[in-house]
C-alpha positions as CSV (number, residue, x, y, z in Angstrom):
1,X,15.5,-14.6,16.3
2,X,18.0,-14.8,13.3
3,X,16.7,-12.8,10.6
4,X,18.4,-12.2,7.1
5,X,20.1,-8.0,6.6
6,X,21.7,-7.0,3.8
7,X,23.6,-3.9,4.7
8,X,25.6,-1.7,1.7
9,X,26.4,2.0,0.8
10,X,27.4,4.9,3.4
11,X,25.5,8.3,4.2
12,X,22.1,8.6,6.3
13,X,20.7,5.1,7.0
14,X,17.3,4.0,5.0
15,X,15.3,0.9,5.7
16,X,13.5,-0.7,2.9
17,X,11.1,-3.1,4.2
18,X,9.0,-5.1,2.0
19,X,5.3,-6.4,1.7
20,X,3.4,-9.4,3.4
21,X,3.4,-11.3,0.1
22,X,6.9,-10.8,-0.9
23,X,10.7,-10.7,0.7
24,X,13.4,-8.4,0.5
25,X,14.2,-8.7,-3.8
26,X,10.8,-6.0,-4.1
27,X,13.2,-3.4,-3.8
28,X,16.1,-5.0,-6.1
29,X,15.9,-1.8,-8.5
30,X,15.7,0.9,-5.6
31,X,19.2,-0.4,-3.3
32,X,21.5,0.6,-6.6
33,X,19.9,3.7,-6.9
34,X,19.7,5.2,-3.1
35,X,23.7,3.7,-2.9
36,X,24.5,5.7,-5.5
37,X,22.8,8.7,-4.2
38,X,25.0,8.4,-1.1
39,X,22.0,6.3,1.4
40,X,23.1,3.5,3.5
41,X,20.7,1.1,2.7
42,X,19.7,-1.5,4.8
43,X,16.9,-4.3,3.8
44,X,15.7,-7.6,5.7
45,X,13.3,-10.1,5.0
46,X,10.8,-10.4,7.5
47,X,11.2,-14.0,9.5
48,X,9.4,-16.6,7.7
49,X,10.0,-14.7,4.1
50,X,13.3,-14.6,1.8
51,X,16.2,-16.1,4.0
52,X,15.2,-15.4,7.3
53,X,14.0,-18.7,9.0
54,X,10.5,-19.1,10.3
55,X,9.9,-18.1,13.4
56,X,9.2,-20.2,16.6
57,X,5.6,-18.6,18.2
58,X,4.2,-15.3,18.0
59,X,6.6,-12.3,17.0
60,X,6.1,-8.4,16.8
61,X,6.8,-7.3,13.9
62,X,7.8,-3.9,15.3
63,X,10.2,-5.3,17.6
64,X,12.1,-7.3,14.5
65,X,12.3,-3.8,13.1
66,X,13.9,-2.7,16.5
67,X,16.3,-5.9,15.9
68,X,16.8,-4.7,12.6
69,X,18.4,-1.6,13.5
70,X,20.1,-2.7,16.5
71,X,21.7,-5.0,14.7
72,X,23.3,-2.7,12.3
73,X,24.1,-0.1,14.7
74,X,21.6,2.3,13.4
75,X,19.6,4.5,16.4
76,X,17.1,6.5,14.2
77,X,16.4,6.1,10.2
78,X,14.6,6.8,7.2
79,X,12.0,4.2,6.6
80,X,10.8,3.2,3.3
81,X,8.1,0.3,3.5
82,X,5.5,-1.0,1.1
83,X,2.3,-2.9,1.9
84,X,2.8,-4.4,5.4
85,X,6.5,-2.6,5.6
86,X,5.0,0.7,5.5
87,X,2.7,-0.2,8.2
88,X,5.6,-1.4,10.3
89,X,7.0,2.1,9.9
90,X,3.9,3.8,11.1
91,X,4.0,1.4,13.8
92,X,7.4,1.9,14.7
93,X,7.0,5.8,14.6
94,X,4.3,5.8,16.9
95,X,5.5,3.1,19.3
96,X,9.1,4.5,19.1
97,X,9.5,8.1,17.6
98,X,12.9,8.6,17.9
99,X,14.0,5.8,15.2
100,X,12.0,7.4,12.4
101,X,13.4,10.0,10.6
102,X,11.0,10.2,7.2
103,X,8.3,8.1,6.6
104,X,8.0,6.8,2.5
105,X,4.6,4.6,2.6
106,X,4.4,2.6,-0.6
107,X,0.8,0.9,-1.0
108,X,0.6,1.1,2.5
109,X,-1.2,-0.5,5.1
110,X,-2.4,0.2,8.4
111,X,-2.6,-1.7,12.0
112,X,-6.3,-2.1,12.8
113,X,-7.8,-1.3,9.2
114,X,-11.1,-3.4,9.0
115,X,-10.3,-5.2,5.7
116,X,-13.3,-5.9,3.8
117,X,-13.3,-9.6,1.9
118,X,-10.8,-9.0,-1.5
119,X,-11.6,-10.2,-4.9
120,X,-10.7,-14.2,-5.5
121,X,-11.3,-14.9,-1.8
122,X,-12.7,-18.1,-2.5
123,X,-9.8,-19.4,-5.2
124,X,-7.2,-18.4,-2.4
125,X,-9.8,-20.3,0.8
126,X,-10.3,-23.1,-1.9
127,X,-6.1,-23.2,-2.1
128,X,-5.3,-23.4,1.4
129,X,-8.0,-26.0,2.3
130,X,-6.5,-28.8,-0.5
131,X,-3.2,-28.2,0.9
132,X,-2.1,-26.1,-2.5
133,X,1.0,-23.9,-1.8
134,X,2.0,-23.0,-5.3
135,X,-1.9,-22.4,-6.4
136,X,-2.5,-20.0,-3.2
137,X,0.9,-18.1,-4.1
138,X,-0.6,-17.7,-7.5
139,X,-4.0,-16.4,-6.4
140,X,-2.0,-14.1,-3.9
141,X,-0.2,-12.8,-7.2
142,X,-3.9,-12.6,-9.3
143,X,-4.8,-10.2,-6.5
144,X,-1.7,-8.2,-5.4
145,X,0.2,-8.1,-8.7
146,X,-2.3,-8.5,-11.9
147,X,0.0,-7.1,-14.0
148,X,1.9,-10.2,-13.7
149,X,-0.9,-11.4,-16.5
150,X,-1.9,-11.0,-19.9
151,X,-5.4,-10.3,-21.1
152,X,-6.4,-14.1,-20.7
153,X,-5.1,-14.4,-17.5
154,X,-2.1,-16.4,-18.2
155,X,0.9,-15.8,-16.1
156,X,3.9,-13.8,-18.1
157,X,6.7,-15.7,-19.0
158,X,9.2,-12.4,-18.4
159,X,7.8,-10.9,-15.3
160,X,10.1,-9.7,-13.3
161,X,7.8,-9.3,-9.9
162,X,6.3,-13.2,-9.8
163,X,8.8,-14.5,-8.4
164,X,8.9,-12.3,-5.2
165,X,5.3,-13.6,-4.7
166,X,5.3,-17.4,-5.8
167,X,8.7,-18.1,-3.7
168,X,6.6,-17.4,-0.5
169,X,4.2,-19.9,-1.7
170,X,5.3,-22.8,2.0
171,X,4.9,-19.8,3.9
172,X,1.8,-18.2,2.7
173,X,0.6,-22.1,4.2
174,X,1.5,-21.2,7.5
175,X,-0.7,-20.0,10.4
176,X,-0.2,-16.4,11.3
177,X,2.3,-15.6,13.7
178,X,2.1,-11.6,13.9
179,X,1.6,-10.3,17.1
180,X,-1.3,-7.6,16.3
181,X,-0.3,-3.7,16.8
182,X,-2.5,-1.2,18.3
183,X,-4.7,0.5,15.9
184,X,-2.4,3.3,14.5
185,X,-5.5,5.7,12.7
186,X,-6.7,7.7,15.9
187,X,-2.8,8.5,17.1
188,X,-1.5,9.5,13.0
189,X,-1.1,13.1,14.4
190,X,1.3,12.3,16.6
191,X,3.7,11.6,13.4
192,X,6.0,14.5,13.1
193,X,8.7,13.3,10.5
194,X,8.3,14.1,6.8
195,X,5.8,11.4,5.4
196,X,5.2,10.3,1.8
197,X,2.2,8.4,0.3
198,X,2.8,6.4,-3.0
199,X,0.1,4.5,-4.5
200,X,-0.7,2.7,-7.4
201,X,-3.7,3.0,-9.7
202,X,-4.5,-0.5,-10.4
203,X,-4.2,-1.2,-6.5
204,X,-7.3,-2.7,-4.7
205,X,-9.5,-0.3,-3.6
206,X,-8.9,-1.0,0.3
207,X,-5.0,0.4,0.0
208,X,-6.5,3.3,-2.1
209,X,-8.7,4.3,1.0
210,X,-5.7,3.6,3.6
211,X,-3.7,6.3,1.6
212,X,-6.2,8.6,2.0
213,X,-6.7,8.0,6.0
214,X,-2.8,8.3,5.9
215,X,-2.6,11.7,4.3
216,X,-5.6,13.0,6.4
217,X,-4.2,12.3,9.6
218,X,-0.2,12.8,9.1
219,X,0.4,16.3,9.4
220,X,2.0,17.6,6.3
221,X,1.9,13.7,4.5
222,X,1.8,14.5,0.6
223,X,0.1,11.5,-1.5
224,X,1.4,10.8,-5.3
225,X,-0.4,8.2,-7.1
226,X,1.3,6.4,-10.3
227,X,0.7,4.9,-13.5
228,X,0.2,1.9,-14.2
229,X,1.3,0.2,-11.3
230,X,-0.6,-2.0,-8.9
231,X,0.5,-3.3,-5.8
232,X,3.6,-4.0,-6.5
233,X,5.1,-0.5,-7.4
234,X,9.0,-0.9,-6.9
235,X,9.1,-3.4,-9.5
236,X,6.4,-1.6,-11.7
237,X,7.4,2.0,-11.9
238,X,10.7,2.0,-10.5
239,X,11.6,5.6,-13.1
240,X,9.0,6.8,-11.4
241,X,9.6,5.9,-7.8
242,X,13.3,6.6,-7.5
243,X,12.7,10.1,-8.2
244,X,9.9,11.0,-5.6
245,X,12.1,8.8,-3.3
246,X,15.6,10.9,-3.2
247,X,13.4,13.9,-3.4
248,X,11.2,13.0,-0.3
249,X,14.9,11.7,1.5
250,X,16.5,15.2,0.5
């Protein structure tokens, strides 16, 4: 599978994977930043996001991560993952201890977390049955990045985050292809790399809750939560981040 790496700066190697609903631009503010702290920083986007192609049939994503850092050469790294890109971390750090070095879980979530239903279930259902890409990208956005809209709901004109969400809008219409990971809570304590928790206060409950499960069962995990952010924290709070990033890396 051909998938899309963008490889730059020298130093200890750190992965920055991003979320199910966006691609690799999340973390467009952070790459600068960890280069110039003296990080090689490697980022992909996930096949089917960004410029990775879709892929053919069912894929793990913890073996893509594998590709990820075969491909560049890298045997062990830092990983830095929000949403679904943390939980591809955990996965890879239980499945495969050796190529974690730090764990930084950014509104993370988890393999085998009983989702309950999410607000605006029905506008998103109601999306994908009439065939509407750009409508379901923009209900995906209502939910994971309402800070994208002003008091009435209207989308902002100057929001820098929308885009990372609406340009997955053909994909978000295709079936899932993920193959499922075991359940990662009952094995957390097997984690024995440095672990960070970073969540946002305006975040749906649900990632709120998988935080706390994180910081429970990870020995020594330390949990920050910022304000305001909600899901979408790189592009949020990036002063904020940045900091509690090269400090958890040091």
């Amino acid at each position: 599978m051909t998938i899309h790496i963008e490889d730059q700066g020298q130093g200890e190697p750190v992965v920055l994977a991003h979320a199910g609903v966006t691609d690799r631009r999340v973390w467009d503010a952070a790459v600068p930043v960890l280069v110039a702290a003296g990080y090689r920083v490697i980022r992909y986007d996930q096949p089917g996001f960004g410029r990775s192609p879709r892929p053919t049939g069912p894929h793990s994503m913890v073996a893509d991560a594998l590709e990820v850092l075969d491909a560049t050469g890298v045997e062990s790294a830092h990983w830095v993952g929000l949403s679904q890109g943390g939980a591809i971390g955990v996965d890879v750090a239980l499945a495969h201890p050796g190529r974690i070095r730090s764990l930084a879980l950014v509104a993370p979530g988890m393999s085998g977390y009983d989702w309950p239903d999410l607000a605006g279930r029905d506008d998103r259902v109601a999306a994908w049955e009439r065939g509407d890409g750009a409508g379901l990208a923009l209900e995906i956005l209502r939910l994971w990045g309402p800070m994208s809209f002003d008091a009435a709901g209207r989308l902002r004109e100057d929001d820098a985050a929308a885009a990372t969400v609406l340009d997955q809008a053909d994909w978000f219409m295709q079936d899932e292809e993920e193959v499922e990971e075991p359940a990662a809570e009952h094995r957390l304590g097997e984690i024995a790399v440095p672990t960070l928790i970073v969540l946002g206060d305006r975040d749906v409950e649900p990632v709120a809750d998988i935080g706390r499960r994180y910081e429970r069962g990870i020995p020594g995990a330390h949990l920050v939560t910022l304000s305001p952010a909600d899901h979408l924290l790189p592009l949020r709070v990036p002063d904020e981040l940045h900091p509690l990033l090269l400090k958890h890396l040091g």
